[in-house]
N, C-alpha and C positions, 0 to 999 in steps of 0.2 A: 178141531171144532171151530167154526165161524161165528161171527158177534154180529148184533145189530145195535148200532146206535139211533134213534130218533131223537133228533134237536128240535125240540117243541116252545112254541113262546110268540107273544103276540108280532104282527110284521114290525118290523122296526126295535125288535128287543136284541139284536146282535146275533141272529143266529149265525148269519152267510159269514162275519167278520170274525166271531169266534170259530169258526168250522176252518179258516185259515189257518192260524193258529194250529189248533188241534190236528190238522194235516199235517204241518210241521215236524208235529211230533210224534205224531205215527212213524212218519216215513224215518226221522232219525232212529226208531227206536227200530227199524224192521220191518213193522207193521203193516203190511198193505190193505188197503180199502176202496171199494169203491163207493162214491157218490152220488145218492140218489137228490139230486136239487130241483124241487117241483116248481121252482122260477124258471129253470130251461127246461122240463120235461113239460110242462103246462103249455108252450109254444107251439108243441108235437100232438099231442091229446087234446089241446083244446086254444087253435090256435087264433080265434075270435071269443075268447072268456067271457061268461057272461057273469061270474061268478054267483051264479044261484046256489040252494044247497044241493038241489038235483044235479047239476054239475059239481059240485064238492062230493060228492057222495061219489059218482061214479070217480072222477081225479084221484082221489085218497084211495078208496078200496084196489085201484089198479097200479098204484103204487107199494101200498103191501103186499100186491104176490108178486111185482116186481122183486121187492125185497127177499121176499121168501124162495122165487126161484133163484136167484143167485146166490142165496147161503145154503139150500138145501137141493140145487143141481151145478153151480158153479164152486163153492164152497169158499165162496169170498166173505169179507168181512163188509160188511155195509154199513155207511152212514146215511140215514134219511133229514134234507134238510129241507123241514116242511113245517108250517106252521100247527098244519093239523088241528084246526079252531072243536071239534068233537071228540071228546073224548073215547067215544066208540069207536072212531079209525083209530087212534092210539090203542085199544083196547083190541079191535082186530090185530094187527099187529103181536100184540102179546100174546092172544089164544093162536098166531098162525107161525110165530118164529120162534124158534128156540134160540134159549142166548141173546135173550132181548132185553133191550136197557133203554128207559125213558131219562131224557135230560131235560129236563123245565130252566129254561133262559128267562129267568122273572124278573122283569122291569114294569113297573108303572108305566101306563097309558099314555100318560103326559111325556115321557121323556122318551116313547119311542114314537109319539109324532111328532117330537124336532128332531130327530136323527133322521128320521123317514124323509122330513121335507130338504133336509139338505142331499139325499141320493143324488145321484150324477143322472137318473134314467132308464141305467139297462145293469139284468135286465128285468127292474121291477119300476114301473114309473115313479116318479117323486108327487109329491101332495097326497098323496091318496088319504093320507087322515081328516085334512083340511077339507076334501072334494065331497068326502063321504060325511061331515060334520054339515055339509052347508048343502047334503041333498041330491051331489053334484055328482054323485060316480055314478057308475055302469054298475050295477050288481051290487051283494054287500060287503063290507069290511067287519072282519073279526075285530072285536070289542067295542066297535061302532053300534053297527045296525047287523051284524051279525053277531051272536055270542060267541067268545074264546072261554073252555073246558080247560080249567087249570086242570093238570094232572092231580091226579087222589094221591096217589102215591110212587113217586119217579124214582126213581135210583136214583138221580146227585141234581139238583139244585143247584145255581149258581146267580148271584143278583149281578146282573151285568151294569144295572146303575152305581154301582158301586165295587165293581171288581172290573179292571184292565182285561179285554179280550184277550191277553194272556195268561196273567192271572186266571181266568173262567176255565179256557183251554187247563190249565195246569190241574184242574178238579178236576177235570174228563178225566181228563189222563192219570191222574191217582187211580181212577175207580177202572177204569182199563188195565192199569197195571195188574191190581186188585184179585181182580174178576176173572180175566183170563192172561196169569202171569207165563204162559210158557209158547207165546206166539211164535214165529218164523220171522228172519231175516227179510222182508222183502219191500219195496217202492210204493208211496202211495200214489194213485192215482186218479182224480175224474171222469167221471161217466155223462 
């Protein structure tokens, strides 16, 4: 049986840095998975973004049958690293995959738009909190001018302003261990 992870949390809350981590320790453990990152699949789908929610809507919903065809025609183990600012693509997700687990990366506002503004670029631009506060982006930013849908209810929590993206990685992975303790030997990989 195959897992889904969804790493949910506003841009800039450590999903992509704790998702390293946590590859880590998959792959030491056996573990293989692959990587659904709607920072490179969003390049391919929608590779002038305008980020409205009519394009969040269709982006998100084609990304959980992504997911879904791969655990329940490839039989892999998935991680989705999306922010997923609506609760209802999270919630799609759960009525479409079995073996699904919501992970809320919760950090205040404030401290994932100074991590955001120091990004390198790629492949998610740097300011975007700064552009979007002062009127200045293309489309909108979850917890801006767009709303971000904390999770009701995740499976594991982890405050990234206050836990080492190791540390954070190390929760996942209890609740992996947990949840589905009799995985196979094999190599993580990205998709």
């Amino acid at each position: 049986m195959s897992f889904c992870l969804w790493l949910t949390g506003l841009p800039g809350s450590g999903k992509s840095t704790i998702l390293k981590e946590l590859l880590a320790m998959l792959a030491a453990s056996g573990i293989e998975t692959v990587t659904l990152s709607l920072d490179h699949i969003r390049k391919i789908v929608t590779p002038d973004p305008k980020y409205t929610e009519e394009e969040r809507n269709i982006v998100y919903r084609s990304l959980v049958m992504m997911a879904h065809l791969l655990m329940t025609e490839g039989h892999r183990n998935v991680i989705i690293d999306a922010t997923g600012n609506r609760r209802e693509f999270r919630d799609l997700a759960r009525r479409l995959i079995p073996d699904f687990a919501e992970i809320y990366i919760q950090c205040p506002l404030g401290t994932c738009a100074e991590r955001e503004a120091l990004r390198r670029g790629q492949p998610v631009q740097k300011d975007l909190y700064q552009r979007a506060m002062k009127g200045a982006l293309k489309g909108e930013m979850p917890g801006v001018s767009a709303p971000y849908e904390a999770p009701e209810h995740p499976e594991v929590v982890v405050r990234s302003d206050l836990l080492s993206p190791r540390e954070s990685a190390e929760h996942i992975m209890a609740y992996v261990r947990y949840k589905w303790p009799t995985k196979s030997r094999e190599e993580a990989r990205i998709c």
